[in-house]
C-alpha angles and dihedrals in degrees: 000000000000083000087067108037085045100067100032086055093055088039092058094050084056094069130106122232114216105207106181134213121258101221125033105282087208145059142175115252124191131282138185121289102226093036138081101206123242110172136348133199127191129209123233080250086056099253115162119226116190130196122187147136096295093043138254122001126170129196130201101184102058091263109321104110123023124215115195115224103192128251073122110194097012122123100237107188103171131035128199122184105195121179102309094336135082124211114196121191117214130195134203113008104035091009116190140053130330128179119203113216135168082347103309127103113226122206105224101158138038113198144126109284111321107225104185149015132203141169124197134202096290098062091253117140124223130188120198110218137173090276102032147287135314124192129207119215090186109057105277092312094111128015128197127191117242099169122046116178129159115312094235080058113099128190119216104166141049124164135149121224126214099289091053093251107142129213139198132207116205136184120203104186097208096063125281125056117100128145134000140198140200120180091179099066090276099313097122121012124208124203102268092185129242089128122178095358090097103240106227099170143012133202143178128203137204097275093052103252121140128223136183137202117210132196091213120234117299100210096056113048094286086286107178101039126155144031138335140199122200113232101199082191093067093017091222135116120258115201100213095174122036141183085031110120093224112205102159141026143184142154128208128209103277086054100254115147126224121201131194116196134197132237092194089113095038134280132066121333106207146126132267135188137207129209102177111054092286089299093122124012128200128197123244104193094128094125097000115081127194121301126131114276109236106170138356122198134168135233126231090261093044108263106146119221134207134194111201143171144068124258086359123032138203143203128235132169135190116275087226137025109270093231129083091033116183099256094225084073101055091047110134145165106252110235118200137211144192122230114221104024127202093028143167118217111352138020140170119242110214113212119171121253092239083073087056099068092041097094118256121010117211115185106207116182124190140199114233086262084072088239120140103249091165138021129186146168109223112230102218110209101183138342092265088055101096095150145112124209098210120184122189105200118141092029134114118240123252140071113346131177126210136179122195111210138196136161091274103024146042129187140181135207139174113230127190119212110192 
């Protein structure tokens, strides 16, 4: 009988609580009216820049009224304001790079569907392409290319974190591709992993610490799928959210993650948020339906945006800022996890922050006979440090529980020892 209780006891702490919002979170916003959307990007003074399938719009007035800057016709599917001047990248007919000046676009650079374009804090430009990625020292007038991959390889996403270390996110939709890194300004890139799980989106937040969302590969049952997290200790991914088919991805400043996910393979495209690290998501879709995500971007104050659909798509944004969330509505049940598991020898036990900042932390594992086999009283060293150090030695393998308790907060987790 404690068997029993005991474990139903730890599985129900593994559970995840769904509070909702009582209002939509979302609403449409207006497009233009001879365009379908495909990616918007919005100045620090709030200027609206449009691409689509009939070119360049801009909007001063957060949407309410379009202005259509030319590239007519053209499918414009990312949009880069930089300084006084405006690049578009266009796939398909007149595929490349065009920079909009003193009202005239400019054709710079001629290459298959940019995907995507991106400036660091040096003031280079880069432009992820199927093939790789070119960067531009003069403002857009010459480009060179610093990364070549497989031309069946795509790269969708670009950012710099905190150190000024860039990375890239690539989909090669015949298998292979992942992460890449370049420590020079973009000079040089390195394999970062992420091999075969099809990187859709990359993000930073304000501790520095990098994620990533995947597809997951398309060949082989979407495996792969979800969302990672990058441990510099170990220097190693983490997949903290899985089965999820991950096509867009941002963070705002108080470290919340926001998700997009595509139907393209069935099921409900929609947005989720976390407010713990990654560690529990919650699904935002009051307002919103059930279109594929295509992209999320944030406002200077903090809305978030969507574009979302299929052949026509449309725009949404978040009633509210994200930020400065009554805490009432983030409230969730902390879930836990062990890195590597099944293991031999040594693991890493995940708890969320929130636990660090709850006054004392005790780590108690039992055997499935719901006995104690080992106690402890977790040392926190900072406020990043959410990890265990767990070492089985002197156990014998097999199918173990653990909770993890502090004066606010209890989670539960399985661990395998081999």
């Amino acid at each position: 009988m404690k068997n029993i209780a005991c474990y139903i006891l730890l599985s129900l702490l593994a559970l995840i609580t769904n509070p909702s919002f009582s209002q939509d979170f979302w609403e449409i916003v207006n497009s233009p009216s001879d365009a379908s959307p495909a990616y918007i990007n919005i100045s620090a003074d709030n200027v609206f820049n449009l691409g689509s399938n009939n070119g360049v719009y801009i909007s001063y007035d957060s949407c309410t009224s379009w202005q259509n800057l030319g590239l007519s016709d053209m499918a414009v599917i990312s949009v880069l304001p930089f300084q006084n001047i405006i690049f578009a990248g266009v796939m398909s007919i007149g595929s490349g790079i065009y920079k909009y000046n003193n009202g005239f676009w400019t054709k710079v650079l001629t290459s298959d569907n940019i995907l995507i374009l991106f400036s660091d804090t040096d003031n280079n430009l880069f432009a992820g392409t199927w093939g790789g990625i070119f960067k531009s020292l003069d403002f857009g007038e010459n480009w060179i290319q610093t990364l070549t991959i497989t031309t069946t390889a795509a790269v969708f996403s670009i950012v710099e974190d905190h150190d000024g270390i860039l990375y890239a996110g690539a989909t090669n939709y015949m298998g292979g591709e992942g992460a890449f890194r370049s420590l020079d300004h973009g000079d040089t890139w390195e394999y970062f992993g992420l091999h075969n799980v099809y990187v859709s989106s990359l993000a930073v937040n304000s501790i520095n610490e990098l994620f990533a969302g995947a597809q997951g590969h398309q060949l082989l049952n979407l495996t792969g799928a979800g969302v990672y997290k990058y441990d510099k200790d170990q220097q190693e991914w983490i997949q903290i959210k899985d089965s999820l088919i991950v096509s867009t991805m941002v963070i705002n400043s108080e470290d919340e993650i926001y998700i997009g996910r595509s139907n393209d393979f069935g099921g409900q495209g929609c947005v989720l948020v976390s407010y713990d690290d990654g560690y529990n998501w919650q699904l935002l879709d009051s307002g919103l339906g059930t279109d594929n995500m295509k992209q999320l971007t944030l406002t200077p104050d903090e809305h978030i945006y969507t574009i979302s659909g299929f052949s026509s798509n449309t725009i949404h944004r978040s009633v509210n800022s994200t930020v400065g969330i009554s805490p009432e509505i983030k409230v969730q049940q902390p879930v836990t996890y062990n890195y590597p598991n099944p293991f031999s020898g040594k693991t890493y036990i995940y708890y969320p922050m929130q636990m660090n900042s709850s006054g004392q932390i005790y780590l108690n594992v039992f055997d499935l006979n719901g006995d104690i086999v080992r106690s402890k009283k977790i040392i926190q060293n900072s406020l990043s440090n959410n990890r265990i150090l767990f070492n089985s030695t002197g156990l014998t393998p097999g199918v173990y529980l653990y909770e993890i308790i502090s004066d606010n907060y209890k989670c539960s987790g399985k661990m395998i020892i081999k």
